[in-house]
C-alpha positions as CSV (number, residue, x, y, z in Angstrom):
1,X,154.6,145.2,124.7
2,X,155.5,141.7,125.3
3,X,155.7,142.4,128.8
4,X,152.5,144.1,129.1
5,X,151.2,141.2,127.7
6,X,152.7,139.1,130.6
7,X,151.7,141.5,133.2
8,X,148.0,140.5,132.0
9,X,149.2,136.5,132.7
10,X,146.2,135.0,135.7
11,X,147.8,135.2,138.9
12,X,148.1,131.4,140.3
13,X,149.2,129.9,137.2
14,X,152.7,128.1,136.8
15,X,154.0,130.3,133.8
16,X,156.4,127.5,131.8
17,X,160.1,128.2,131.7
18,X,161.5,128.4,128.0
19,X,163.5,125.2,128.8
20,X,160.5,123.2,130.0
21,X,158.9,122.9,126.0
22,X,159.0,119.0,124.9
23,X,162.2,118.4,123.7
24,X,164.0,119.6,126.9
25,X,166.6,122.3,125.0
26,X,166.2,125.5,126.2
27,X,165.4,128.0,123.7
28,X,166.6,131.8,123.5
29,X,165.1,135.3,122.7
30,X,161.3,136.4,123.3
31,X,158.6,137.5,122.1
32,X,157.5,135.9,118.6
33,X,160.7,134.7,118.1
34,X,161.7,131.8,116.3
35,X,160.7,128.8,114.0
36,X,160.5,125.5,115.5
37,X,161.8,122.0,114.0
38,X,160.4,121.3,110.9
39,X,157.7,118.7,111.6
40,X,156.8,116.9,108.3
41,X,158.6,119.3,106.0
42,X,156.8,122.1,107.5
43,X,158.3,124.6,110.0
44,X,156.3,125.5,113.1
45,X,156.8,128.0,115.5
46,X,157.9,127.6,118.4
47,X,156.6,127.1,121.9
48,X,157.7,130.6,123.0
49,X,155.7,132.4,120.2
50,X,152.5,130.3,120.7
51,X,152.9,131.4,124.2
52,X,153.3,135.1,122.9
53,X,150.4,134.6,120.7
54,X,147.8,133.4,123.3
55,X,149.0,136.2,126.1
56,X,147.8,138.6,122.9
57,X,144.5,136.8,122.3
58,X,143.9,137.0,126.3
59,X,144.9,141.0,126.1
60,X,142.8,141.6,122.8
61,X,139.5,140.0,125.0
62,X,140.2,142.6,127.8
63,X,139.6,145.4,125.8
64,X,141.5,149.0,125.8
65,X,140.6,151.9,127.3
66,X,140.9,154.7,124.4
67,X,142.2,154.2,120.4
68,X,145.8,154.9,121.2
69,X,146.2,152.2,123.4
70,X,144.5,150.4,121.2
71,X,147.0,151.3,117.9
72,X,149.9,151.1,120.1
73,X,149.2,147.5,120.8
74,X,148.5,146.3,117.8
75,X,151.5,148.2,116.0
76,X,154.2,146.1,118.4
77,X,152.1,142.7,118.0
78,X,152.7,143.4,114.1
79,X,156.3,144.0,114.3
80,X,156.2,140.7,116.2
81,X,154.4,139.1,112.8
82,X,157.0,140.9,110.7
83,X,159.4,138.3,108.7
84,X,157.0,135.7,109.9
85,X,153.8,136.0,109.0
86,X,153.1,133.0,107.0
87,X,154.3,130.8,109.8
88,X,151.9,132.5,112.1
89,X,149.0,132.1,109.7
90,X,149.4,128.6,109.7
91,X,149.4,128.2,113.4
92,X,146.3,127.2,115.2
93,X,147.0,130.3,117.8
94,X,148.6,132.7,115.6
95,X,146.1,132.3,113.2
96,X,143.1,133.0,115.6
97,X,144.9,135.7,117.2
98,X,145.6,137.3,113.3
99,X,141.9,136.9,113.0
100,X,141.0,139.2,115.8
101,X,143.8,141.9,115.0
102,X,143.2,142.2,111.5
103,X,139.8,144.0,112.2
104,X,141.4,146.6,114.2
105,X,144.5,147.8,111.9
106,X,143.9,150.5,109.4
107,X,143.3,148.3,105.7
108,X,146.2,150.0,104.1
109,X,148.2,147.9,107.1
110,X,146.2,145.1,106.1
111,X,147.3,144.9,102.8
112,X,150.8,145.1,103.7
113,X,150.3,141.8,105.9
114,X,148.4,140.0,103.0
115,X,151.3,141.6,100.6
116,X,153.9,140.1,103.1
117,X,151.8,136.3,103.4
118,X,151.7,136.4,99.9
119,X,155.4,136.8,98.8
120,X,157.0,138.7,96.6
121,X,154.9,137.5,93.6
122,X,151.7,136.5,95.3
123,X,152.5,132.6,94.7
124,X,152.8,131.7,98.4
125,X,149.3,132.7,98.5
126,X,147.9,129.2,97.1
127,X,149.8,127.1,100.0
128,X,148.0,129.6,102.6
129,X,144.7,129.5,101.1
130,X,144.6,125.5,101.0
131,X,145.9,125.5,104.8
132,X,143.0,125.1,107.1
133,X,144.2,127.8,109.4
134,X,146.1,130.1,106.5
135,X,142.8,130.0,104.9
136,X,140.9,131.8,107.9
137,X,143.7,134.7,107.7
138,X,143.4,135.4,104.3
139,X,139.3,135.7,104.7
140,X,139.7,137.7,107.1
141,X,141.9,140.5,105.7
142,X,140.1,140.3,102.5
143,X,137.3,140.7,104.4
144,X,138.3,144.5,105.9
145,X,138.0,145.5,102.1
146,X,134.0,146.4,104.0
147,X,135.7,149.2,105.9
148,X,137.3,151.0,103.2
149,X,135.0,153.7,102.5
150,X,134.5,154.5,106.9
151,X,138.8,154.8,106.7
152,X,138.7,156.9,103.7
153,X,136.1,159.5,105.2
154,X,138.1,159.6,108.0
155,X,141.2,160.5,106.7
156,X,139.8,163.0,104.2
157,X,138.0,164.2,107.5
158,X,141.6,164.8,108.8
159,X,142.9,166.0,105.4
160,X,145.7,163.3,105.1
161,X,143.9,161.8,102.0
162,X,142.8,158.2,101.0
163,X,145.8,155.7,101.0
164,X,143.4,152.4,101.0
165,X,145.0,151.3,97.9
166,X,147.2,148.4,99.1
167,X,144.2,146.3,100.3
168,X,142.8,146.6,97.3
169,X,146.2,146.0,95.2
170,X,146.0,142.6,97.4
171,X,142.6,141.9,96.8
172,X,143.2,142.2,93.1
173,X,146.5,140.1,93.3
174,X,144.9,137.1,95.5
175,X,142.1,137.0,92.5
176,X,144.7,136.5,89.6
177,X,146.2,133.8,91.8
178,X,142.8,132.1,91.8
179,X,142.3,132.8,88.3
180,X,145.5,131.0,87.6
181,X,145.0,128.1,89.5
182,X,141.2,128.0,89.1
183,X,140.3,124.4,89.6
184,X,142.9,123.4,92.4
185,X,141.1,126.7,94.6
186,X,137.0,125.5,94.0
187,X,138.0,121.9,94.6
188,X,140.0,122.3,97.6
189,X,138.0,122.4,100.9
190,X,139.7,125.0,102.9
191,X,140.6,127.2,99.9
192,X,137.4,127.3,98.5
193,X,135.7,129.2,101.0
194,X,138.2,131.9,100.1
195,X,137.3,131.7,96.8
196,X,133.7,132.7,98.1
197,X,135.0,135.3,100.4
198,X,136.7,137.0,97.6
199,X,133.7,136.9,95.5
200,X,131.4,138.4,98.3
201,X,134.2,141.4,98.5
202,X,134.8,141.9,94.9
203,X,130.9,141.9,94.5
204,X,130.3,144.5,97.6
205,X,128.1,142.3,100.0
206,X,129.3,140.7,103.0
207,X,128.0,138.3,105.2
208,X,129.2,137.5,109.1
209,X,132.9,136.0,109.4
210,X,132.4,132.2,108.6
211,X,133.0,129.9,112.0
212,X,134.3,126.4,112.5
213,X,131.7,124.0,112.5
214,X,131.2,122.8,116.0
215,X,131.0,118.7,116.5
216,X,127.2,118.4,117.1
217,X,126.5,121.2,116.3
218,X,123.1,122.0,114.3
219,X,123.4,122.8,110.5
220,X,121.8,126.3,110.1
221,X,120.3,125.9,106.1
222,X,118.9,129.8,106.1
223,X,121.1,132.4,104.1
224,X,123.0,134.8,107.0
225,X,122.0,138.5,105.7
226,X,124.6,140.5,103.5
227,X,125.3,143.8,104.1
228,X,126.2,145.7,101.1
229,X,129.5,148.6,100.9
230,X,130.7,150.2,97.8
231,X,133.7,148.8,96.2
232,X,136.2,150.3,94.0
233,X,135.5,150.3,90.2
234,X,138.5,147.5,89.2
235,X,136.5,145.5,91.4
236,X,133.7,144.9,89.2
237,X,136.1,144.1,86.4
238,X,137.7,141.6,88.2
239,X,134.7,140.0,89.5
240,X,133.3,139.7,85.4
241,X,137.1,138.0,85.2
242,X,137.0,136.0,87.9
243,X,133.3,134.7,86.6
244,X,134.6,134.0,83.4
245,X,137.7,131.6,84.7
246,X,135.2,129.9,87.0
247,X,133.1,129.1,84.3
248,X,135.8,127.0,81.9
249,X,135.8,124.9,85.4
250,X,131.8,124.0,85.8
251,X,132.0,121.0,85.1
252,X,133.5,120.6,88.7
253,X,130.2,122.0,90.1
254,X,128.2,118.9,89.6
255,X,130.6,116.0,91.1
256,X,132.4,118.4,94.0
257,X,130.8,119.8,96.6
258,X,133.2,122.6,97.5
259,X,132.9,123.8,93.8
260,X,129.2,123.2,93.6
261,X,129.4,125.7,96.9
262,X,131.3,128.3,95.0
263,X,129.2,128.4,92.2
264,X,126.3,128.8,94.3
265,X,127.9,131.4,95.8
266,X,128.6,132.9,92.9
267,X,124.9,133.3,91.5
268,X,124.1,134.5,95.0
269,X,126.2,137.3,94.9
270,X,125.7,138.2,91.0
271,X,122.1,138.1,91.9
272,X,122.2,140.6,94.2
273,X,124.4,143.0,92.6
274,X,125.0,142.6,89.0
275,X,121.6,141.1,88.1
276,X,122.6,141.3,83.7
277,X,126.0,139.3,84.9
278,X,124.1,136.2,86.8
279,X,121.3,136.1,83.8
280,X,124.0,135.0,81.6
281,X,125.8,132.9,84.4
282,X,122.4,130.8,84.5
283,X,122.2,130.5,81.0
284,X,125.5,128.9,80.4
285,X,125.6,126.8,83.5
286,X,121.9,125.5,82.6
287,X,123.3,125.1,79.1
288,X,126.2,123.1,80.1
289,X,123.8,120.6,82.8
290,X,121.3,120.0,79.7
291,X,123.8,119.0,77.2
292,X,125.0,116.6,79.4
293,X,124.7,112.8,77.6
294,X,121.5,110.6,79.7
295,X,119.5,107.4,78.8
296,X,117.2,107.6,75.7
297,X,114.3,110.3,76.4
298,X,115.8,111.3,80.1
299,X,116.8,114.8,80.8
300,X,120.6,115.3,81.8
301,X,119.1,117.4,84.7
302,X,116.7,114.6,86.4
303,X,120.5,112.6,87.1
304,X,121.8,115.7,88.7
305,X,118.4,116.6,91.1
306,X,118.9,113.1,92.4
307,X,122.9,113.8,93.4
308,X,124.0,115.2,96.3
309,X,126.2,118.0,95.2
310,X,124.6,118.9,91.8
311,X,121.6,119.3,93.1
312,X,122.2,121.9,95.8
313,X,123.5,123.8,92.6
314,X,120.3,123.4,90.6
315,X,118.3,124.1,93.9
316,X,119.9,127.6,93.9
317,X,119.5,128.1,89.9
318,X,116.0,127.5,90.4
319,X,116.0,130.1,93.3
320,X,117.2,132.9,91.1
321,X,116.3,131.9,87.8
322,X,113.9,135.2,85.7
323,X,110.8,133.8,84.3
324,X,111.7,133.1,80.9
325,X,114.0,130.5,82.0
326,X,112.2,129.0,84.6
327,X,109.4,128.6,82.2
328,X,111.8,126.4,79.7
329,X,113.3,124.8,82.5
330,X,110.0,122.9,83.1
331,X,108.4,122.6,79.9
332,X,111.8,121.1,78.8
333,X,112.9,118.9,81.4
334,X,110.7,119.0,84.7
335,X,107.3,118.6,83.4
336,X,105.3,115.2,84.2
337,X,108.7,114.5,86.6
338,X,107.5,116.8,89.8
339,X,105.6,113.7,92.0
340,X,108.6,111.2,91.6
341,X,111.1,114.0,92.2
342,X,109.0,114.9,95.1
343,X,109.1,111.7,96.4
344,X,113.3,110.9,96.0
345,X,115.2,112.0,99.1
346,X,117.1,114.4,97.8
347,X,115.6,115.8,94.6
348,X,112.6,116.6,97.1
349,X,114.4,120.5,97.8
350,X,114.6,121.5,94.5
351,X,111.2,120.4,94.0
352,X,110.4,122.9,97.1
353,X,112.3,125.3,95.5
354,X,110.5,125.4,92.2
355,X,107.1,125.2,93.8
356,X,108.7,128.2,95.6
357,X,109.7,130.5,92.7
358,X,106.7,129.0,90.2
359,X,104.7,131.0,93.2
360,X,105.2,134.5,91.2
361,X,104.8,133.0,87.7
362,X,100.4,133.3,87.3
363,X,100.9,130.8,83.8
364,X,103.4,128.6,85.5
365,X,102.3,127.8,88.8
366,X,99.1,126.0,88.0
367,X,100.7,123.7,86.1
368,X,102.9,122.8,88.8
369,X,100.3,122.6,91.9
370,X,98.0,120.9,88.9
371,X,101.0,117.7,88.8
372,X,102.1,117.9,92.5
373,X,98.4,117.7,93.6
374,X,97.9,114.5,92.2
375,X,100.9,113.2,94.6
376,X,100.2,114.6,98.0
377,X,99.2,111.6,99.9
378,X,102.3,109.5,98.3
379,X,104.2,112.7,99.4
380,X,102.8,112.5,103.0
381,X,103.2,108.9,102.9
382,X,107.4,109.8,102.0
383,X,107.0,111.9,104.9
384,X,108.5,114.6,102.3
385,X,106.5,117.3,104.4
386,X,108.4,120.0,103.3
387,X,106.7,119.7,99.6
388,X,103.2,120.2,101.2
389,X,104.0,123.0,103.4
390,X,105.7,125.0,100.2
391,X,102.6,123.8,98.1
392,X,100.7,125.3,100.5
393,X,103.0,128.8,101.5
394,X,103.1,128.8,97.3
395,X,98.8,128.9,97.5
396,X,98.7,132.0,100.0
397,X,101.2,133.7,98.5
398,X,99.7,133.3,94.6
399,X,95.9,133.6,96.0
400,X,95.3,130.8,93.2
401,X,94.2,126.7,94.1
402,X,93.6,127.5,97.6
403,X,90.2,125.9,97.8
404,X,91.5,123.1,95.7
405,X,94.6,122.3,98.2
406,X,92.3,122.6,101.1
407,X,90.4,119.8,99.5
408,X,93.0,117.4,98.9
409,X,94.1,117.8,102.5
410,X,91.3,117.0,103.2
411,X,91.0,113.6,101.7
412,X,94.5,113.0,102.2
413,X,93.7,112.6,106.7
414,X,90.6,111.3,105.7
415,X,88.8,113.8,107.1
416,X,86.4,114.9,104.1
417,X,83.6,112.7,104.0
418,X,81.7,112.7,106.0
419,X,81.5,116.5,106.4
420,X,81.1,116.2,110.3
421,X,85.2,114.9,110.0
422,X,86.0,118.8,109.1
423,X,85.7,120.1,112.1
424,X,88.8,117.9,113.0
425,X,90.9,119.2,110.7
426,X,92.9,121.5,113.0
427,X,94.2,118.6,115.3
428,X,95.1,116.1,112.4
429,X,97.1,119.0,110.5
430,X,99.2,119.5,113.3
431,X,100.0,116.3,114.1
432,X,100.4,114.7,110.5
433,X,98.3,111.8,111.6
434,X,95.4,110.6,109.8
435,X,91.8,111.0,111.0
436,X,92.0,107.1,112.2
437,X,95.5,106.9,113.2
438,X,94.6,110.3,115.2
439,X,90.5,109.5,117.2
440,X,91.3,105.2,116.8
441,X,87.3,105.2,116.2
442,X,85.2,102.1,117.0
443,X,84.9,100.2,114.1
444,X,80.8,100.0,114.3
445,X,80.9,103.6,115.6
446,X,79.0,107.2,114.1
447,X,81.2,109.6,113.4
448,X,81.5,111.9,116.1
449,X,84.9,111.0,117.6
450,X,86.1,110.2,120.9
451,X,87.8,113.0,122.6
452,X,91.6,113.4,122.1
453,X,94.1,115.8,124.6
454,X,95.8,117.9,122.1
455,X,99.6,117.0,122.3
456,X,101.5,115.8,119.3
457,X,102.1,119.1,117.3
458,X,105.0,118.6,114.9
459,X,106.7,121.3,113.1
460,X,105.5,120.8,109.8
461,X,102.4,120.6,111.0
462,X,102.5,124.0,112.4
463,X,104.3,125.6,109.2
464,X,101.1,123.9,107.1
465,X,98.7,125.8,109.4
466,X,100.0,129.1,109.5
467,X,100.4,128.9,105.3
468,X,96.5,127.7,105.5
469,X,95.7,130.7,107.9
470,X,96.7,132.8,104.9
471,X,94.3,131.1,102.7
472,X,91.3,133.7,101.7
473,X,88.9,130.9,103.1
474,X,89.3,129.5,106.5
475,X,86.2,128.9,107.8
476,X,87.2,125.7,108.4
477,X,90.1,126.1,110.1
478,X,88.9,128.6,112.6
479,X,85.8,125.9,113.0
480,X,88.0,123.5,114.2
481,X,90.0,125.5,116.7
482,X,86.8,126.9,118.3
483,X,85.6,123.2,119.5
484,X,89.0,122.4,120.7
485,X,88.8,122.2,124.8
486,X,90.5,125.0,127.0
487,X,92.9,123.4,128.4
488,X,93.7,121.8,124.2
489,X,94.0,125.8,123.6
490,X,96.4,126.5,126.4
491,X,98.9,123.4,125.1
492,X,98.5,125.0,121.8
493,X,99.6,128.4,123.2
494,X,102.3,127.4,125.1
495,X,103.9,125.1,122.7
496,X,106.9,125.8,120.4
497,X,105.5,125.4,117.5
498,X,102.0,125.7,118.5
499,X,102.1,129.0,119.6
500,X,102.2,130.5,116.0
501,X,99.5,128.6,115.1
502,X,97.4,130.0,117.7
503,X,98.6,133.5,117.0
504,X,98.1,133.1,113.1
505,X,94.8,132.0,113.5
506,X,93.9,134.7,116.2
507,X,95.3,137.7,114.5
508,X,94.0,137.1,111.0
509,X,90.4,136.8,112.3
510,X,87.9,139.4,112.2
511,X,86.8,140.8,115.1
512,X,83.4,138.8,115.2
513,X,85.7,135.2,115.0
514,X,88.4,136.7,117.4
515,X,85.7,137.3,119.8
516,X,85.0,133.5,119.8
517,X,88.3,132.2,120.2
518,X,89.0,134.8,122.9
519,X,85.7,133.3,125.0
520,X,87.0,130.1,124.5
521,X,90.4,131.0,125.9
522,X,88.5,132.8,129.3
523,X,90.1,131.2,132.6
524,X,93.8,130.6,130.7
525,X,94.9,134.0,130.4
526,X,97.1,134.0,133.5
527,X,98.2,130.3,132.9
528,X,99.5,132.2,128.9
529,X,100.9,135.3,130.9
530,X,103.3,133.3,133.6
531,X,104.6,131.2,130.1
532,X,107.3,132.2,127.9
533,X,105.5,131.2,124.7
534,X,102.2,131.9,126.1
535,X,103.0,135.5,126.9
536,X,104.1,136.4,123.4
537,X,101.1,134.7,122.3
538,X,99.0,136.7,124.6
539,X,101.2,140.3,123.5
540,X,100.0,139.3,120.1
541,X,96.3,138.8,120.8
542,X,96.3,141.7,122.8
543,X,97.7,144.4,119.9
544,X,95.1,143.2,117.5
545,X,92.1,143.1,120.5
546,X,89.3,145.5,120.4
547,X,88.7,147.5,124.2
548,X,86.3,145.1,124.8
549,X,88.3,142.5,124.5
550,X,91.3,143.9,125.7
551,X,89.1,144.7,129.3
552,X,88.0,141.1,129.3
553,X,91.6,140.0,128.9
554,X,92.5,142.3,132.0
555,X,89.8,142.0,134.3
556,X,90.9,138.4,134.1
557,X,94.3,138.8,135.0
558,X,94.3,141.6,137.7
559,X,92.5,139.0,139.8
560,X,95.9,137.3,139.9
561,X,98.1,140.3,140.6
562,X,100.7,138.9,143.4
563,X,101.2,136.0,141.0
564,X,101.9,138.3,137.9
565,X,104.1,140.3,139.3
566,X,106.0,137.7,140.5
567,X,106.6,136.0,137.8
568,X,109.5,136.3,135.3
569,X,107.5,136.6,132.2
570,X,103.9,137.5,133.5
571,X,105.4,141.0,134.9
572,X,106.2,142.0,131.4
573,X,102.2,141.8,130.3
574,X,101.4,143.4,133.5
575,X,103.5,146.5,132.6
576,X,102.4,146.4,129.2
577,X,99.0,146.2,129.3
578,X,98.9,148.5,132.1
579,X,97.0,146.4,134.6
580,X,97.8,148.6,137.3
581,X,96.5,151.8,136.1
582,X,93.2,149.7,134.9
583,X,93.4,149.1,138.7
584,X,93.3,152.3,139.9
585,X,92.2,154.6,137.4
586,X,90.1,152.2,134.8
587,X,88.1,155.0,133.0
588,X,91.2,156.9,132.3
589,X,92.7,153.0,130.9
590,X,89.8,153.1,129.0
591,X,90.2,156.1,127.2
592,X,93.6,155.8,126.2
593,X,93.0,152.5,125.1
594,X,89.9,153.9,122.8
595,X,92.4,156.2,121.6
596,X,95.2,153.7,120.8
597,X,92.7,151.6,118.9
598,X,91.4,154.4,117.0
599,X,94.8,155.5,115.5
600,X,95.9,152.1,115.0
601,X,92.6,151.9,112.8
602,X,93.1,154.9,111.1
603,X,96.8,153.9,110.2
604,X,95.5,150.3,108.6
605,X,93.0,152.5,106.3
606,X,95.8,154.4,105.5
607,X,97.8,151.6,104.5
608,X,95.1,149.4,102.7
């Protein structure tokens, strides 16, 4: 197989003689061979087997052309591993190339590779896990623990039986070893992402293979989806074990971000599927942060939503927390604290979070909006806008203190008194500027205001609208957009985050206010069809239009034909709006479009 493998080598590239590797000695044998000189203390391999390695990575992206091949490959490239697995693990090649195999061996084999980096006792485990390449390996054979039940179905399909037990026998072993060496596994910042992989499997949710971070690279803050599996039943014994050993080590969740990470990871995962196991997780680990020792008067758990590792873990307890306990949690120790808390830099996101779950609580969330809505223009002045914009998501999602938050907005960009200002609400919201700051009126001037291009839309901005646009009221809002120019509506559509706005605001409209913004938008549609955000925004218009509207829509844009069909995004509207059959055959256009707008009706009385 190693041949094959060098077959596959890029012609015009000088392959390196064994000989020709750093230290000038020439080595012997093939394949994955040997061990290289101990560098450190710790033994590497050699030049000839990272070689090996990387020809396999290179094979593996090619691809095979049926299973066989597939097994056949994989089967040599293992009895390469064999004897040496650990030292493979911990190479930057090897390990990668481990990675990629793993996935494709059967998870009994797995768990002979796991049994064979872990030693005869499991102890060599602990080393691998804290290595920064060993710990990739061991995620990712834990990890094929998803694919048990599809290998079982398929041998019982083929009447040989299930034999899946090693994996799990490995699984089970790799959790006493972190049971047994609890704290040096959360606190370690390789190992404990293992620690969290192993809790995702032992729980029966999975989420995509965890990636190195890339230099630059943007921090993505939303949760990646899980996908749930069934798991066998010692599992979910272990994982009530495993929660209990984590627990005598909590106090490392409020000082160590790697532990703070587990324990988040924990709840998570508990939340999701053993809901009676993360009630009393909360408990406790509430119980421990509150009977922590603070100043006179001061709740333990304002020091920890002002430190950076704690108070990612109180962010996620107030995420998941039942009602009961979110109830104490601010009578006790958040109550008359939410507008300086909103206004620290870090303490802010918990704040968002509370405002967040307080959303489904009818007795608690009016006390909350009731304290943060005394803050808001400190909290704008903090440029904190992520407090506002949950405030306001919080409001739509409740119904309850919409007109109220309307109002203080409002006031805040000066734009309530007098009541001429409201009409230039719209603008000021999504730029975060101030009615002043915004129109720079004359000093001795009325109060009509000068007229401003439409071009600073921020992202907050955008978020606040389209929470606002979900306000039972919105009068004033839609007021607003309908005296902004044209060519201000065709910015707004084609910008990235102006482009929901628009479509918010359009599709929640009645058909009477849609009409409106739809003449104001006459003379743009082509402009919106040849844009990439303009053409969504225009799909979305177009699904919620009336025939009317829809045949005002395309009588403006088949005037334009050559350039719509030429252009990368416009020819998708032309095709589906069929432009050419309203062309050619309009009354028959016409009718189905009666007919689509009928059953679309009848389906929203359905589901109303």
């Amino acid at each position: 197989m190693l041949e094959k493998a060098e077959q596959q080598q890029p012609k015009g590239k000088k392959r390196r003689r064994p000989d020709e590797d750093g230290g000038g000695r020439k080595r012997r044998g093939g394949g994955a061979g040997g061990e290289g000189p101990a560098d450190g203390g710790r033994k590497r391999l050699d030049a000839l087997s990272v070689g090996y390695f990387r020809r396999v990575g290179e094979r593996l992206g090619e691809g095979f052309e049926d299973e066989e091949e597939r097994d056949v490959f994989v089967a040599n490239v293992l009895s390469e591993v064999g004897g040496k697995a650990a030292l493979v693990a911990t190479d930057r090649t090897g390990s990668v190339t481990l990675q990629r195999l793993l996935p494709l061996c059967h998870p009994d084999r797995v768990g002979e590779v796991l049994a064979e980096l872990g030693g005869a006792s499991g102890s060599e485990l602990k080393a691998l896990c804290c290595d920064r390449c060993g710990g990739h390996v061991v995620e990712s054979a834990v990890r094929q623990m998803s694919r048990n039940k599809e290998e079982e179905e398929d041998e019982d399909e083929e009447g040989e039986g299930a034999r899946c037990g090693a994996l799990e026998a490995q699984v089970l072993s790799l959790s006493q070893v972190v049971r047994d060496n609890g704290e040096d596994f959360i606190g370690h910042v390789h190992a404990s992402h293992v620690v969290r992989t192993l809790l995702h499997v032992l729980a029966g949710c999975l989420g995509p293979p965890r990636a190195e971070p890339r230099p630059g690279g943007k921090d993505r803050s939303s949760a990646p989806p899980l996908t749930d599996f069934d798991v066998p039943a010692s599992f979910w014994y272990e994982l009530r074990r495993l929660t209990e050993t984590l627990m005598d080590n909590v106090h490392l969740s409020v000082t160590d971000a790697s532990a703070s990470a587990v324990f988040q990871t924990m709840l998570a995962v508990c939340h999701r599927k053993r809901p009676k196991l993360c009630k009393q997780l909360l408990k406790r680990i509430v119980a421990y942060l509150t009977s922590r020792g603070a100043a006179p008067g001061v709740s333990p758990l304002l020091v920890f939503l002002k430190d950076q590792a704690s108070s990612r873990l109180v962010d996620t307890l107030l995420q998941l927390s039942h009602k009961p306990l979110l109830r104490d949690l601010y009578r006790n120790h958040l109550r008359g604290q939410l507008v300086d808390l909103a206004l620290h830099p870090i303490a802010n996101f918990p704040v968002q979070r509370l405002t967040a779950a307080a959303a489904a609580n009818q007795k608690l969330y009016p006390r909350v909006f009731d304290e943060l809505v005394e803050g808001v223009e400190a909290i704008l002045a903090a440029g904190h806008m992520g407090v506002i914009v949950q405030l306001a998501e919080s409001c739509a999602a409740s119904g309850e203190r919409q007109a109220e938050l309307m109002q203080c907005l409002l006031q805040a960009f000066h734009c309530a008194e007098p009541g001429s200002r409201h009409v230039c609400c719209l603008p000021l919201f999504l730029s975060l500027l101030t009615y002043e700051v915004y129109y720079h009126p004359e000093p001795a001037g009325g109060d009509a205001p000068a007229e401003v291009p439409l071009s600073s839309i921020c992202y907050h901005g955008s978020r606040l609208v389209q929470a606002l646009a979900r306000f039972r009221e919105r009068s004033q809002l839609l007021s607003s957009l309908r005296t902004l120019t044209p060519a201000d509506l065709l910015t707004l559509a084609t910008d990235p985050a102006g482009s929901h706005v628009l479509q918010a605001l359009v599709t929640t409209s009645s058909d009477k206010g849609r009409g409106k913004i739809l003449r104001r938008l006459e003379g743009q549609f082509v402009q919106m069809a040849c844009s990439r955000l303009g053409s969504r925004v225009l799909e979305a218009i177009w699904s919620g239009a009336s025939v009317s509207h829809r045949q005002n829509i395309a009588q403006e844009l088949v005037g334009s034909e050559t350039r719509l069909r030429a252009d990368q995004f416009a020819r998708h509207v032309w095709a589906k709006f069929a432009l050419s059959h309203f062309l050619h055959r309009k009354s028959h256009w016409q009718e189905i479009q009666s007919g689509e707008s009928k059953k679309k009706k009848m389906f929203s009385d359905i589901l109303e």
